[in-house]
C-alpha positions in Angstrom: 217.3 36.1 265.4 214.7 36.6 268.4 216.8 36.7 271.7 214.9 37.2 275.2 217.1 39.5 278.0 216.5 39.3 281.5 217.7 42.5 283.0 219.1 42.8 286.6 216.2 45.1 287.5 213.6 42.1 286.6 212.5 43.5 283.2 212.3 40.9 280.1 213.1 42.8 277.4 212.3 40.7 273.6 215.2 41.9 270.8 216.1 41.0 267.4 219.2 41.1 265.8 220.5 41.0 262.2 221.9 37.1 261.0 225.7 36.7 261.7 225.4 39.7 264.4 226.6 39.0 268.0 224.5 38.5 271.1 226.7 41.8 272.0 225.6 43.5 268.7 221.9 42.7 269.5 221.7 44.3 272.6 223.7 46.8 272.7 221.2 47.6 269.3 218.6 47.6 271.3 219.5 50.0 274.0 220.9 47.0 275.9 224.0 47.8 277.9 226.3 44.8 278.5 229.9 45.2 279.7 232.3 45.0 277.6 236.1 46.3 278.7 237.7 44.7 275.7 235.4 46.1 273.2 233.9 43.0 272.2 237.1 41.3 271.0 236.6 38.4 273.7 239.1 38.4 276.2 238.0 40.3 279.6 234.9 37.9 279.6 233.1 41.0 281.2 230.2 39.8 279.0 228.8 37.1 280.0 225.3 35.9 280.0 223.3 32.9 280.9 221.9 31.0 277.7 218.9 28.5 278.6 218.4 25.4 276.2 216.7 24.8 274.1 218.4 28.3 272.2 222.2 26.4 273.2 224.2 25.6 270.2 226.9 23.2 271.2 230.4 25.3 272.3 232.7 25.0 269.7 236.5 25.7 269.9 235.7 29.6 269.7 233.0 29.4 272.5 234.0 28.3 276.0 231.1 27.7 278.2 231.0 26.9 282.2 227.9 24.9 283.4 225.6 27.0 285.5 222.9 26.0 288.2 220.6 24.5 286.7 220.1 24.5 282.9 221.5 27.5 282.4 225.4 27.9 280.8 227.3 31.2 280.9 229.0 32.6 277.9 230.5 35.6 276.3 228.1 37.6 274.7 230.1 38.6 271.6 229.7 34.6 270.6 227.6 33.9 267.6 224.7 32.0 268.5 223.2 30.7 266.1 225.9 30.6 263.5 229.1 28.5 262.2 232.6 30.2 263.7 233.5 33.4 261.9 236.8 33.7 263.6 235.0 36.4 266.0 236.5 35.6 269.6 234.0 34.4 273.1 235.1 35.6 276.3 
């Protein structure tokens, strides 16, 4: 998967990441440091990024979004996101 980070300092920063791995996995990967208290079980939502369509699967019962500004959504970066629910938790 080809995922595009926006860092807080302005720089865009193009990854990849294996199939099935987590938007978590990916950047963390690629030298990408996301916070993640829980340890990327999903449950201090510490994670979170903004997702920009057209790259938005629809949330499923694992991934709980909250509408942004915009057409943005925020979600918890250990969701899957391009993948069917693998019982891995979203923040």
């Amino acid at each position: 998967m080809a995922l595009h980070f926006r860092l807080p300092e302005g720089e865009r920063r193009a990854v990849s990441g294996a199939d099935g791995a987590t938007l978590l996995e990916a950047a963390h990967a690629s030298g990408i440091s996301l916070n993640a208290v829980c340890g990327g079980i999903g449950i201090c939502g510490e994670c979170r990024v903004r997702l920009r369509p057209p790259a938005l699967p629809p949330p499923n019962r694992l991934r709980k979004s909250t509408p942004e500004r915009g057409r943005t959504e925020r979600r918890g970066a250990v969701g899957l996101p391009d993948s069917p629910p693998s019982g891995r938790g979203c923040g």
